[in-house]
Backbone of each chain as ProteinMPNN parsed JSONL, in Angstrom:
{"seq_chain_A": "XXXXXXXXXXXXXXXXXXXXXXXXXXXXXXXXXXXXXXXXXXXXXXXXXXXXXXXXXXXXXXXXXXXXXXXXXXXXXXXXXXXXXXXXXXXXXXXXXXXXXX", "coords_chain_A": {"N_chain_A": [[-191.535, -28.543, 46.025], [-188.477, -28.482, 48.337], [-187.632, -28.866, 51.206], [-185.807, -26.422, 52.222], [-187.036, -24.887, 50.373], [-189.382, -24.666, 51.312], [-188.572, -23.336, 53.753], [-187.569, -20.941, 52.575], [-190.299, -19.699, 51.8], [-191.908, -19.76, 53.892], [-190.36, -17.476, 55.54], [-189.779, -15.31, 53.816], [-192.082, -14.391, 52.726], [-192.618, -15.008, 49.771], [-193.564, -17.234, 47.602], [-191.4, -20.341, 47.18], [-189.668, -22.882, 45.554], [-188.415, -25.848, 44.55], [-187.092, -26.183, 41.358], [-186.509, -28.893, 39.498], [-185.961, -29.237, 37.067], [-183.705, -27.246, 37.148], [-182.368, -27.882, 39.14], [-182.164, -26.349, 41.348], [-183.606, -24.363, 44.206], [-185.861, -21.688, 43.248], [-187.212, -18.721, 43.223], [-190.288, -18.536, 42.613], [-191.767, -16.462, 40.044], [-189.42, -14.869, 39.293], [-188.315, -14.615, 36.779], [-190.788, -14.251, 34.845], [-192.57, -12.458, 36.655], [-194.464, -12.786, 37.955], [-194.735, -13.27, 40.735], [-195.26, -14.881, 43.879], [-197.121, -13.711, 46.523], [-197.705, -14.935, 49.752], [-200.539, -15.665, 51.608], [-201.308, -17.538, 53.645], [-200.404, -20.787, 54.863], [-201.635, -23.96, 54.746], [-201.177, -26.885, 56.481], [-201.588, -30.555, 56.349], [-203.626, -33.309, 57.761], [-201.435, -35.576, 58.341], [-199.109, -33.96, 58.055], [-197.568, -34.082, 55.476], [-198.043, -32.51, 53.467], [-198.932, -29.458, 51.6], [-200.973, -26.721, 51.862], [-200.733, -23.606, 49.848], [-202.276, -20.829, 49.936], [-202.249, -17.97, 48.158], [-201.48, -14.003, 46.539], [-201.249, -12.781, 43.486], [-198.455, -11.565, 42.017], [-197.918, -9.155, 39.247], [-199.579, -10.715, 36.14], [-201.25, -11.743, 36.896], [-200.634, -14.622, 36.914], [-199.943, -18.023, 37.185], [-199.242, -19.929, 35.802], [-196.216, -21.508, 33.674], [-197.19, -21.832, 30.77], [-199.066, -19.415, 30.31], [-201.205, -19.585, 31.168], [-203.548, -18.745, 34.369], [-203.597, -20.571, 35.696], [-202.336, -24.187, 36.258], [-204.047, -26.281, 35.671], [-205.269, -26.65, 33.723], [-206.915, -28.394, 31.918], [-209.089, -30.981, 32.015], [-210.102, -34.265, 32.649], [-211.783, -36.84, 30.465], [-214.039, -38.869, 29.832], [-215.342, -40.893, 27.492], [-218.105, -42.926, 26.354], [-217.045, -45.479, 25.795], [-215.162, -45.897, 26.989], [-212.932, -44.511, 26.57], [-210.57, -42.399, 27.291], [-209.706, -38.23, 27.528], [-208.353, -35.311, 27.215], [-209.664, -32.337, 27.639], [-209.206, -29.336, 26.635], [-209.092, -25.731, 28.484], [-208.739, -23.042, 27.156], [-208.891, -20.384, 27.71], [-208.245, -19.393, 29.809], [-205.554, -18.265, 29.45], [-203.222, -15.822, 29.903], [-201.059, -14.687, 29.262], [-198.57, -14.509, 26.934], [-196.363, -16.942, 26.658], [-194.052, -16.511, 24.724], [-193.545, -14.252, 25.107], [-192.408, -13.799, 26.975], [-191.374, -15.222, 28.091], [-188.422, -15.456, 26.16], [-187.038, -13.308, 25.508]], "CA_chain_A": [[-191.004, -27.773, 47.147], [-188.181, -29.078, 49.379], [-187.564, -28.563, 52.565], [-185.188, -25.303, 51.658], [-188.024, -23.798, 49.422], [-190.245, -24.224, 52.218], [-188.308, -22.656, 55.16], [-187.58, -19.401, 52.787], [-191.086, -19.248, 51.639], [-192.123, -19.103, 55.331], [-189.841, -16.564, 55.735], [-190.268, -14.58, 53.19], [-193.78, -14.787, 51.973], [-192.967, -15.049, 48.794], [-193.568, -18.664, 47.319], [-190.463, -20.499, 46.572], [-189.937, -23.633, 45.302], [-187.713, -26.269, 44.277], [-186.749, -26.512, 40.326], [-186.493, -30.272, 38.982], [-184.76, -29.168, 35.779], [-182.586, -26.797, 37.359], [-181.8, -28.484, 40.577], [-182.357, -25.636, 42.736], [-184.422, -23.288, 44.55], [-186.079, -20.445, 43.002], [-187.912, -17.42, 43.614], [-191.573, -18.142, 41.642], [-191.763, -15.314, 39.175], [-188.137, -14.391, 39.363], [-188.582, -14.232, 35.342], [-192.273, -13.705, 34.216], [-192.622, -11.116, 37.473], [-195.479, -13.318, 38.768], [-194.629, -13.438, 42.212], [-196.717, -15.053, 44.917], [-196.99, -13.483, 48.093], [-198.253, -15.945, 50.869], [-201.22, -15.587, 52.375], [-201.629, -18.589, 53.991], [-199.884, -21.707, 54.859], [-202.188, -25.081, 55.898], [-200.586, -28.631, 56.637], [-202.467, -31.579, 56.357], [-203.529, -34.343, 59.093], [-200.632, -36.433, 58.632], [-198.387, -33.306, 57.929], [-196.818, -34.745, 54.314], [-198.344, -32.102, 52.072], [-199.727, -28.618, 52.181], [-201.977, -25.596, 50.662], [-200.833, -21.859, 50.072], [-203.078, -19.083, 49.845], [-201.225, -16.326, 47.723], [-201.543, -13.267, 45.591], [-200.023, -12.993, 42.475], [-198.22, -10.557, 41.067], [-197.38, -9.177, 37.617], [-199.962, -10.892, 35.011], [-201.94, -12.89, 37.878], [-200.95, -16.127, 35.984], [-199.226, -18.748, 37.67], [-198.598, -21.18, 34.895], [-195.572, -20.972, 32.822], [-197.72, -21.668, 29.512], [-199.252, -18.589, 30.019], [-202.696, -19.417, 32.021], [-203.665, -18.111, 35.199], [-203.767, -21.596, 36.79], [-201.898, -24.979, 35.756], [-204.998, -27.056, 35.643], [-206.323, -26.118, 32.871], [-207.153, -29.318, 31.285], [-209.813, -31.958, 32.769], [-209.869, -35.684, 32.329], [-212.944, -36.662, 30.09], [-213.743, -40.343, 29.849], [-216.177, -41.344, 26.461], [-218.351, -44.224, 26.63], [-216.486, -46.541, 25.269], [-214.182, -45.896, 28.34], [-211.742, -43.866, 26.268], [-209.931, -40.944, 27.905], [-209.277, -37.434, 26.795], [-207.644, -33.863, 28.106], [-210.548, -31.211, 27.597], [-208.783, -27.767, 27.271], [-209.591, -24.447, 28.876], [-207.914, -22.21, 27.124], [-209.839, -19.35, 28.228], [-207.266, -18.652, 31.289], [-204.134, -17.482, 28.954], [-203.238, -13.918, 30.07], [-199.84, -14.118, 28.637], [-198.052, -15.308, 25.835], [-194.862, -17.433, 26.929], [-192.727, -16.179, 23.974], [-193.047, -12.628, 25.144], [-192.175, -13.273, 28.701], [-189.452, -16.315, 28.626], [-187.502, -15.835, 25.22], [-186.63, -12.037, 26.162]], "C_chain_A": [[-190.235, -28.706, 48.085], [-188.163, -28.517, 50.941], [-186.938, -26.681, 52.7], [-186.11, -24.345, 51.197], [-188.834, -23.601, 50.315], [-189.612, -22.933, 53.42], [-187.904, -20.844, 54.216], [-189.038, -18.798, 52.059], [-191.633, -18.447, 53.085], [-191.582, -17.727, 55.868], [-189.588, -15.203, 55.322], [-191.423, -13.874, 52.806], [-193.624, -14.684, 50.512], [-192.4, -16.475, 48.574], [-192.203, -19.272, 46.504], [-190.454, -22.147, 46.277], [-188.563, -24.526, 45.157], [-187.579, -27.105, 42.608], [-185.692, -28.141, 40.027], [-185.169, -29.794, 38.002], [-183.238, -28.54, 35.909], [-181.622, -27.256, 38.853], [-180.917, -27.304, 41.184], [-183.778, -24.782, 43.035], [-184.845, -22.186, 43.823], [-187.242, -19.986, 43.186], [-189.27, -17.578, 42.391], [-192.154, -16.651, 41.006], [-190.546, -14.246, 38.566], [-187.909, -14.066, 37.421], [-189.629, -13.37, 34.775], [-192.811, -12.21, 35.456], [-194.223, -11.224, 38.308], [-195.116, -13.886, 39.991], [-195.528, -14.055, 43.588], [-196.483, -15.234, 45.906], [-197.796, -14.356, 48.96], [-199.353, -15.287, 51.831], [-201.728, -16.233, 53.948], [-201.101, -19.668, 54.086], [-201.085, -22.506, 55.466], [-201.574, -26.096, 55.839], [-201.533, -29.801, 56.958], [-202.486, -32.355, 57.649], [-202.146, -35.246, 58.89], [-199.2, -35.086, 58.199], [-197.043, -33.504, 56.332], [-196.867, -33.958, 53.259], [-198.881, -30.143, 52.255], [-200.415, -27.316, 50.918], [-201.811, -24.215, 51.188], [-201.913, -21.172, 49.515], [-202.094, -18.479, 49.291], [-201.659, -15.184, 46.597], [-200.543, -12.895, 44.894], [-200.151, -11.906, 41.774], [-197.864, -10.451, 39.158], [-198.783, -9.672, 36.459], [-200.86, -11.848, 35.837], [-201.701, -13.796, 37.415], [-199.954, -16.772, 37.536], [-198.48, -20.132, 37.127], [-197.623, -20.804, 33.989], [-196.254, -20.892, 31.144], [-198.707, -20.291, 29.647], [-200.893, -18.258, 30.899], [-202.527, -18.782, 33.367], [-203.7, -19.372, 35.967], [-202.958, -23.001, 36.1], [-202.574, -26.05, 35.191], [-206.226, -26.482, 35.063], [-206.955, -26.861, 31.835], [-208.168, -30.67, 32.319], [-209.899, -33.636, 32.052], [-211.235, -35.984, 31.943], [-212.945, -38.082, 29.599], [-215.422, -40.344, 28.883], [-216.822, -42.717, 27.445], [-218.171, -45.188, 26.262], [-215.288, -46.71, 26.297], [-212.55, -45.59, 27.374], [-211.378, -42.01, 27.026], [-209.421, -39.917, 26.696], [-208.932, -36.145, 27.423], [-208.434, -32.741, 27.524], [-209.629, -29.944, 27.655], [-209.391, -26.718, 27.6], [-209.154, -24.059, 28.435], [-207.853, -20.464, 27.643], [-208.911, -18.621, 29.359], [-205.984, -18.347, 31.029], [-204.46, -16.266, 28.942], [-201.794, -13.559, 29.56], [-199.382, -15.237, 27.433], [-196.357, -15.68, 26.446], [-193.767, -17.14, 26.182], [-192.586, -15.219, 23.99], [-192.518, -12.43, 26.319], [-190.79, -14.086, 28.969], [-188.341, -15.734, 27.638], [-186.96, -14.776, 25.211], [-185.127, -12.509, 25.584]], "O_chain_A": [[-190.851, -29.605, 48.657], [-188.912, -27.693, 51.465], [-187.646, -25.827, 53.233], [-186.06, -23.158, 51.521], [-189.239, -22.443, 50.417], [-190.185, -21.899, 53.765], [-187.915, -19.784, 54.843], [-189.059, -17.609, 51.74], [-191.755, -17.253, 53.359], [-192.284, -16.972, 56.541], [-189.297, -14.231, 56.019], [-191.442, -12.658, 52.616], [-194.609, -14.218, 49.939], [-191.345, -16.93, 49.015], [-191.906, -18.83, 45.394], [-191.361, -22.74, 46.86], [-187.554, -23.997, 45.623], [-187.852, -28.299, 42.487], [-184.51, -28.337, 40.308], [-183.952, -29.923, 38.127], [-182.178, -28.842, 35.363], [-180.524, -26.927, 39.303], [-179.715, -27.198, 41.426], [-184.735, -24.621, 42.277], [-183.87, -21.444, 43.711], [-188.246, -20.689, 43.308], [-189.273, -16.849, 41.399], [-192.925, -15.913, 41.619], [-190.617, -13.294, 37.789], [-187.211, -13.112, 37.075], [-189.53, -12.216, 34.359], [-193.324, -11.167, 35.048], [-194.882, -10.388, 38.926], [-195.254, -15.098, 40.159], [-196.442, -13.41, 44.102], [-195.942, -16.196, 46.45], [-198.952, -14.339, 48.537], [-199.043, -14.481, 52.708], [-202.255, -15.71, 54.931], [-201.177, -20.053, 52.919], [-201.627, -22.061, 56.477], [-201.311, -26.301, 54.654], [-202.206, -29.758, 57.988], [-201.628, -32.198, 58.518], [-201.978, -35.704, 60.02], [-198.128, -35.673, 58.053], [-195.891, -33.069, 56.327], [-196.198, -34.171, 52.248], [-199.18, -29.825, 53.405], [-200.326, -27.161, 49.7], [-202.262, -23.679, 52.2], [-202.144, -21.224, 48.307], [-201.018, -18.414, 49.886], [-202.28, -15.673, 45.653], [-199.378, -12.692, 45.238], [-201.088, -11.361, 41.19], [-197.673, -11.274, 38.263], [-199.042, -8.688, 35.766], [-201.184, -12.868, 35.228], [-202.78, -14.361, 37.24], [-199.497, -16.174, 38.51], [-197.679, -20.943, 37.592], [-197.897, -19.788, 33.35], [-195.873, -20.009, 30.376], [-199.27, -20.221, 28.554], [-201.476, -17.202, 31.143], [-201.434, -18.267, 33.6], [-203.878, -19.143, 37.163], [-202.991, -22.754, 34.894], [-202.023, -26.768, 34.356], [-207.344, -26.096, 35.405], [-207.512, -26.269, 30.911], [-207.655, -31.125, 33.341], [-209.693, -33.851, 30.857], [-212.094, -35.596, 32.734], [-211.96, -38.509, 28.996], [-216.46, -39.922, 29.395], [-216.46, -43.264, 28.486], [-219.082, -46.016, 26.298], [-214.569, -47.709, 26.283], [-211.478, -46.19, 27.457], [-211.953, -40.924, 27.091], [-208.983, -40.196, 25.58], [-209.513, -36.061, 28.504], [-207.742, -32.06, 26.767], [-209.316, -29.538, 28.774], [-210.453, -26.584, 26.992], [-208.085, -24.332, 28.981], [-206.92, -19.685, 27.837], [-208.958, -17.425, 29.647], [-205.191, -18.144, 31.948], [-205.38, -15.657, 28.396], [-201.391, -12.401, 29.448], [-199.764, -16.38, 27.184], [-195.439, -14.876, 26.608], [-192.634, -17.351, 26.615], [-191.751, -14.714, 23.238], [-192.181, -11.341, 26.784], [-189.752, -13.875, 29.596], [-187.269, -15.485, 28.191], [-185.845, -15.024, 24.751], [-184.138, -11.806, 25.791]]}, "seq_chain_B": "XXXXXXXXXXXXXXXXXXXXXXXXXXXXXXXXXXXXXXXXXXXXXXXXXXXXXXXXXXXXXXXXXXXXXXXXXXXXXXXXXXXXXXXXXXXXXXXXXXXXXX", "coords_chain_B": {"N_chain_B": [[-202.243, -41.915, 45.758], [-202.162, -44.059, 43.074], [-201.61, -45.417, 39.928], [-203.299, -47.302, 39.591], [-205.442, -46.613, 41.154], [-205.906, -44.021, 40.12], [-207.159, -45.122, 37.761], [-209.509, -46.348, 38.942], [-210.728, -44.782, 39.592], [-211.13, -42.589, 37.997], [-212.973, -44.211, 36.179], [-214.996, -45.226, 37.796], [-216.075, -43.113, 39.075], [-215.705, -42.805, 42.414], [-214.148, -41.759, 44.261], [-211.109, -43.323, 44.858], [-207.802, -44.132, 46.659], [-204.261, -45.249, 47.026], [-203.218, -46.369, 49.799], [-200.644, -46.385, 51.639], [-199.969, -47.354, 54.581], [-201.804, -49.43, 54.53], [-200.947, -50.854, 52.714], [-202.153, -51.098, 50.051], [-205.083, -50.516, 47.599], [-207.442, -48.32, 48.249], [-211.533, -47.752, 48.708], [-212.005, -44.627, 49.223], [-213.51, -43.897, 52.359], [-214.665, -46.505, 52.733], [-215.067, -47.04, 55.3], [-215.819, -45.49, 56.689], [-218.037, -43.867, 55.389], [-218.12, -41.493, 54.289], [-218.592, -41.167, 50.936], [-216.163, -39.928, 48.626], [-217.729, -38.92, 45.584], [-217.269, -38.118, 41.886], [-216.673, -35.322, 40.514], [-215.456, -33.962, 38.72], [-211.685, -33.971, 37.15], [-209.063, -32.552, 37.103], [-205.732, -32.094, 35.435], [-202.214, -31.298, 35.636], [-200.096, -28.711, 33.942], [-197.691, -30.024, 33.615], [-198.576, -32.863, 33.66], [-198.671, -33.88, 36.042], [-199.711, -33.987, 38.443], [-202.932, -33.95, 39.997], [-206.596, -32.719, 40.809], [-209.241, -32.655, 41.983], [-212.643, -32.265, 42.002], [-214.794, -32.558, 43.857], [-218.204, -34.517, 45.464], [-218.985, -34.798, 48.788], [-219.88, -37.839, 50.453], [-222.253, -38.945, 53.69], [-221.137, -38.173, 56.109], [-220.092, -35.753, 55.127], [-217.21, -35.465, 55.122], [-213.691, -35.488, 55.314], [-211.484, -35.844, 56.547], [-209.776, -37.823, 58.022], [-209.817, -37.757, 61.074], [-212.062, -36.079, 61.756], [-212.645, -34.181, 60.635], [-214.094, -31.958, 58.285], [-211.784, -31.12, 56.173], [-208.389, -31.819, 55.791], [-206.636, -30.01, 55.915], [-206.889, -28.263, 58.105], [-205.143, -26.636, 59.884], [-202.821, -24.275, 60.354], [-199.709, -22.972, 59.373], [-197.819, -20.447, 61.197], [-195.734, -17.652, 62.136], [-193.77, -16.708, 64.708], [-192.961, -13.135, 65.439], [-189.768, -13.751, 66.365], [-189.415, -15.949, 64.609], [-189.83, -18.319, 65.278], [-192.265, -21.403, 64.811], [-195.682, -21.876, 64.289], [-198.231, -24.314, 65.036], [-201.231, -23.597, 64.444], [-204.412, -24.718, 65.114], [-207.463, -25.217, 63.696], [-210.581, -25.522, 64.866], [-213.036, -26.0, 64.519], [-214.082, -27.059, 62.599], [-214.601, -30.088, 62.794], [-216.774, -32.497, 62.499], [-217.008, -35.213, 63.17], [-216.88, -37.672, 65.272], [-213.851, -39.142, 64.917], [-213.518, -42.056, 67.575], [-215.999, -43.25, 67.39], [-216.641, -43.776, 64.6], [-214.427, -44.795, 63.813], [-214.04, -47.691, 65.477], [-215.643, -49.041, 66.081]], "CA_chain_B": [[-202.758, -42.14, 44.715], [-201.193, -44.444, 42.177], [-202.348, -45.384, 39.018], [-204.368, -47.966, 39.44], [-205.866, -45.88, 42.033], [-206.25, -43.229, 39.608], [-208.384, -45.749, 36.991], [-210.498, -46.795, 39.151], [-211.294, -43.528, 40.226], [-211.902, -42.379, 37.156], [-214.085, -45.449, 35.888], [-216.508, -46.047, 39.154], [-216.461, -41.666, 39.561], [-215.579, -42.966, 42.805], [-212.349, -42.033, 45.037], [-209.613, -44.175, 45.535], [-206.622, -43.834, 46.779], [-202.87, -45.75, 47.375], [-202.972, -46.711, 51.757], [-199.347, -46.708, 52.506], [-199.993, -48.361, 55.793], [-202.021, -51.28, 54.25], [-200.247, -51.111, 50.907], [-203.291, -51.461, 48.859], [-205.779, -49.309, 46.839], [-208.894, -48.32, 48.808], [-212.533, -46.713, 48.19], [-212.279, -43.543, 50.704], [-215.183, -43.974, 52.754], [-215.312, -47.549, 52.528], [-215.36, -47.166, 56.426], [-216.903, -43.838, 57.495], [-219.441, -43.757, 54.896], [-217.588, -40.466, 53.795], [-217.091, -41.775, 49.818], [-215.754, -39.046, 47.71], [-218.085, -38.552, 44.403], [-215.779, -37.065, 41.47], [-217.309, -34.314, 39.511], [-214.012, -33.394, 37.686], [-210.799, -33.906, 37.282], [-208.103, -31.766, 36.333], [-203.838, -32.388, 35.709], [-201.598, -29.695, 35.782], [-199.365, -28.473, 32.899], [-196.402, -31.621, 32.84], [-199.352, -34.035, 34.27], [-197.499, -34.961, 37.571], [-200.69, -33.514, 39.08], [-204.31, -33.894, 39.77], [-207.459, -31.708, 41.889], [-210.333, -33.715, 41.951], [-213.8, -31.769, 42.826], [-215.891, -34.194, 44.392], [-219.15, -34.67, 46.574], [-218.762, -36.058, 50.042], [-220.986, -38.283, 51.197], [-222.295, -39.186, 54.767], [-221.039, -36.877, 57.482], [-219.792, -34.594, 54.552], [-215.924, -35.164, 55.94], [-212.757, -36.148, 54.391], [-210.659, -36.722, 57.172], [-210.289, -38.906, 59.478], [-209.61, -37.136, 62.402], [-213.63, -35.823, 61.704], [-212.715, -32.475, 59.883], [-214.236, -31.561, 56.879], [-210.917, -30.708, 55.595], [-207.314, -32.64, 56.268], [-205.571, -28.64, 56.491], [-207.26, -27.565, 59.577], [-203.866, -26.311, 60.746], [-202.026, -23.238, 59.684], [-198.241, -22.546, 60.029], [-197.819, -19.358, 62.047], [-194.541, -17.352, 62.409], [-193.946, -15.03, 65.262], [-191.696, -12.207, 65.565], [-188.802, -14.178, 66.75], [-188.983, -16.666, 63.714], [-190.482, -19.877, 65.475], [-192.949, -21.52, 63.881], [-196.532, -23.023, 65.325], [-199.583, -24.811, 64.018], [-202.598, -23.071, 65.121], [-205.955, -25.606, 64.861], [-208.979, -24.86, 63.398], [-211.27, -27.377, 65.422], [-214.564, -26.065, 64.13], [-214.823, -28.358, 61.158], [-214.668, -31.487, 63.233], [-218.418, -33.066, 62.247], [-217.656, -36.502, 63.814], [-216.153, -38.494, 66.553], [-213.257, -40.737, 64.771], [-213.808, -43.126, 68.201], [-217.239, -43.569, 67.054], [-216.433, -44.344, 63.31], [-213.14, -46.351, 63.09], [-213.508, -48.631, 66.496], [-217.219, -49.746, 66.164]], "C_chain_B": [[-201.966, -42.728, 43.171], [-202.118, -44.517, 40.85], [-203.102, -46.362, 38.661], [-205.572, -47.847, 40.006], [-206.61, -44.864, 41.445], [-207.272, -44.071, 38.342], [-209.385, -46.178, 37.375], [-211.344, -45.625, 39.564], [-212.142, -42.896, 39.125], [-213.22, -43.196, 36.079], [-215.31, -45.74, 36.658], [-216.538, -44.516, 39.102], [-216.389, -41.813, 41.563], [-214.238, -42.788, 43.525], [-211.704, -42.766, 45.23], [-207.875, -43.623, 45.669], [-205.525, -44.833, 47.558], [-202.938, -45.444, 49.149], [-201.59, -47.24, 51.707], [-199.118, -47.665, 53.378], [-200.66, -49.263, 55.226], [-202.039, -51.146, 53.188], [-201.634, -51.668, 49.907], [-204.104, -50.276, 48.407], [-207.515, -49.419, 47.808], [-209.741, -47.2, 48.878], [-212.421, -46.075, 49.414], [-213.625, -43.655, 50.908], [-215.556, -45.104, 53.224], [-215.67, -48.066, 54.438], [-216.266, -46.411, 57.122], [-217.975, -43.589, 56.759], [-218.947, -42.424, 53.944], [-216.81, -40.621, 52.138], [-217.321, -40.295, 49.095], [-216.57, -39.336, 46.139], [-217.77, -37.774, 43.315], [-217.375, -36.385, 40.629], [-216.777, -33.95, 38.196], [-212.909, -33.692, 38.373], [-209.643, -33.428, 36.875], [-206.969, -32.25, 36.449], [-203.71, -31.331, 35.238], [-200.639, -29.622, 34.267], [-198.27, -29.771, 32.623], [-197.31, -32.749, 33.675], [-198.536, -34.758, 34.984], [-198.591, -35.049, 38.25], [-202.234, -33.49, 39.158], [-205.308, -32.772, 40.727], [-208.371, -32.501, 41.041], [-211.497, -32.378, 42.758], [-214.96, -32.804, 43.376], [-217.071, -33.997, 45.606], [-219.165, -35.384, 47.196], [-219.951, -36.63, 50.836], [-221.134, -38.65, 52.847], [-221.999, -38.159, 55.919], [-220.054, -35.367, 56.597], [-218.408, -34.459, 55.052], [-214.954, -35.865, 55.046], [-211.683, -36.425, 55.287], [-210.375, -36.983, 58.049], [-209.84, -38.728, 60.867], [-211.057, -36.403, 62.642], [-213.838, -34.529, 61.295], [-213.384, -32.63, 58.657], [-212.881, -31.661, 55.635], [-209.568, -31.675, 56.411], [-206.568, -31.351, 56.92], [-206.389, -27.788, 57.336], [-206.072, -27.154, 60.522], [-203.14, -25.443, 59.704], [-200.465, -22.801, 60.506], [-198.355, -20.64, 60.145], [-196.523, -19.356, 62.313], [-194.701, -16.261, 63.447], [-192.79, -14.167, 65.218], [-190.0, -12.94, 65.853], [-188.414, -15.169, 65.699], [-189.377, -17.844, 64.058], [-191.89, -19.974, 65.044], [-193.484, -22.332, 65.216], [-197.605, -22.928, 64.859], [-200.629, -24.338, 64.688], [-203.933, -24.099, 64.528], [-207.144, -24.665, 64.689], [-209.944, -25.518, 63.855], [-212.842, -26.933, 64.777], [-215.267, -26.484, 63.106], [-214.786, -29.479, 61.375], [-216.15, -31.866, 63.255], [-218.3, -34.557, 62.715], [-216.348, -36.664, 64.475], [-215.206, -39.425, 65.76], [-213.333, -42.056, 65.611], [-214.861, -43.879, 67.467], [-217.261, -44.122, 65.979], [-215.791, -45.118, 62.647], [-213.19, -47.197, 64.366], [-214.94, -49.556, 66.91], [-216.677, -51.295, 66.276]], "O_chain_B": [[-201.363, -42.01, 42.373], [-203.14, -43.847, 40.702], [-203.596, -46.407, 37.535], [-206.567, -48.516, 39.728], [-207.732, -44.595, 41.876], [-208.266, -43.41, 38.042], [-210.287, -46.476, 36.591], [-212.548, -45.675, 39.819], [-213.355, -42.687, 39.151], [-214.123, -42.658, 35.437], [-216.335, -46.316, 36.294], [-217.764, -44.425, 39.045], [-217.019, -40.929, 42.144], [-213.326, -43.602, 43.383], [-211.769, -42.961, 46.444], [-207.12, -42.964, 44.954], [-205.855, -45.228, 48.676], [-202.701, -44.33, 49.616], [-201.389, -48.454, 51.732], [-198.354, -48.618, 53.22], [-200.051, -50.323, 55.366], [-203.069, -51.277, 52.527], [-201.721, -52.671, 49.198], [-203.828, -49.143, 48.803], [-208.351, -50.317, 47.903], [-209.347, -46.043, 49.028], [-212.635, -46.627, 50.494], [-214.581, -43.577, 50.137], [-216.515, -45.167, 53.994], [-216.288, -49.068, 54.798], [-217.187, -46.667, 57.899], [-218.946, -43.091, 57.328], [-219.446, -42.37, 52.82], [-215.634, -40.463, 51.811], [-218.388, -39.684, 49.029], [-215.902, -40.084, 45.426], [-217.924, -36.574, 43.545], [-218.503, -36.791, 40.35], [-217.285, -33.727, 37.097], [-212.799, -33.751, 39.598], [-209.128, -34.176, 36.044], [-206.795, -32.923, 37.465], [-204.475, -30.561, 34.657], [-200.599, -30.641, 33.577], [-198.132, -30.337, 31.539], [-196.663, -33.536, 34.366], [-197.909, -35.798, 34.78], [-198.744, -36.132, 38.813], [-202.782, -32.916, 38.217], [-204.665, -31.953, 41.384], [-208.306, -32.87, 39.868], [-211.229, -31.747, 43.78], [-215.749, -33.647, 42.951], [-216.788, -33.341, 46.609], [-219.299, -36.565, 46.876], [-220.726, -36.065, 51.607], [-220.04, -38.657, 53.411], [-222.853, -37.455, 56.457], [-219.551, -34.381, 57.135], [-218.18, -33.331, 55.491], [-215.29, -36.677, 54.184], [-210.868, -37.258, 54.893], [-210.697, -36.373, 59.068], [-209.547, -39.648, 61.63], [-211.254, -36.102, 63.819], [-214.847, -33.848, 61.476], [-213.096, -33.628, 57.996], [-212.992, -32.147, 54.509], [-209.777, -32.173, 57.517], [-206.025, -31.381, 58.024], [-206.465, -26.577, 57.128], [-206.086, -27.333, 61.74], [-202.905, -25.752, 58.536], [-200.204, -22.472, 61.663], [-198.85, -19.847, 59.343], [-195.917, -20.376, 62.642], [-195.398, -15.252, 63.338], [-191.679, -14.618, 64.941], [-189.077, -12.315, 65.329], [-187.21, -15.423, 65.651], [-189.333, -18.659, 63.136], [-192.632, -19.001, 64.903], [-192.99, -22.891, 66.195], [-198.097, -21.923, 64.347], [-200.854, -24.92, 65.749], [-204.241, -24.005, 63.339], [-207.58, -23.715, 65.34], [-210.305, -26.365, 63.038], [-213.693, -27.813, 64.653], [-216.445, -26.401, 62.759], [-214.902, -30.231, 60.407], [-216.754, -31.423, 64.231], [-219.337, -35.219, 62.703], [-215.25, -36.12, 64.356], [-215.574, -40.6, 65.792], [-213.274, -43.121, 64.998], [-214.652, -44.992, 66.986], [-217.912, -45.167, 66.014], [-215.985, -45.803, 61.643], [-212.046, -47.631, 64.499], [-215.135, -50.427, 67.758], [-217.479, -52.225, 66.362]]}, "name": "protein", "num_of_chains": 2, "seq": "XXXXXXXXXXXXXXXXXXXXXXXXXXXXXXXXXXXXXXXXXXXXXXXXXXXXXXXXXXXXXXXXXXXXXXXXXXXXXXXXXXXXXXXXXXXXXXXXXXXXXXXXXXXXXXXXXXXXXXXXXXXXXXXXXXXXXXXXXXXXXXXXXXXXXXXXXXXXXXXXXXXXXXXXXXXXXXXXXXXXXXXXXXXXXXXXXXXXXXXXXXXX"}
């Protein structure tokens, strides 16, 4: 989120953002039809970062792979002090090739 | 939180995190008593991202202004379109004087 995505989330309430790949702004759900209305804005003590509240429309997900959350994988450390990415998969409510490839 | 920040974190189950102001990696807490205990750790779909669940020790606070929480402040719009941080002060559990000037 830049600065831009912020001032028309605020304004809107619906969560907007700022696209890396596409280098711009867009409207979160403007495809999949998962929309997320703003409940809530908080800003941190040093003001650098912050946490929405929102309800989501369309398929409640919010991840483009298809889950309901992006963090759907946990960091799992063996005892041999090897790392590994645990999946959830449990929180796919959509299938990404029925919603993007349209 | 860098990534040496992030191994030690995950190795000791212990918080750390990247201090800007004194450019080094340090155990949260290592002053207030307040250290972060990880439980889990999740990354987000293109692993840019982490959420850490963790148990706080000592006055049960995470930041250092003596909140529980760092987003004790919510952006607020009024009718006219100006924007203003409303405080939450009732999660302040300690005196920062008292904890960083001993």
């Amino acid at each position: 989120m830049n600065a831009e995505a912020l001032a028309k989330t605020i304004h809107s309430k619906k969560a907007h953002y700022w696209s890396r790949s596409r280098k711009k702004v867009w409207l979160k759900g403007e495809t999949s039809g998962n929309v997320q209305t703003v409940r809530e804005i908080r800003t941190d003590c040093d003001q650098d970062a912050i946490v929405m509240k929102v309800d989501v429309a369309g398929k409640d997900a919010s991840c483009h792979t298809g889950r309901v959350s992006c963090f759907y994988r946990s960091i799992e450390v063996d005892e041999a002090g090897k790392y590994t990415l645990e999946f959830d998969d449990r929180e796919r409510v959509f299938d990404p090739e029925d919603v993007y490839r349209k």
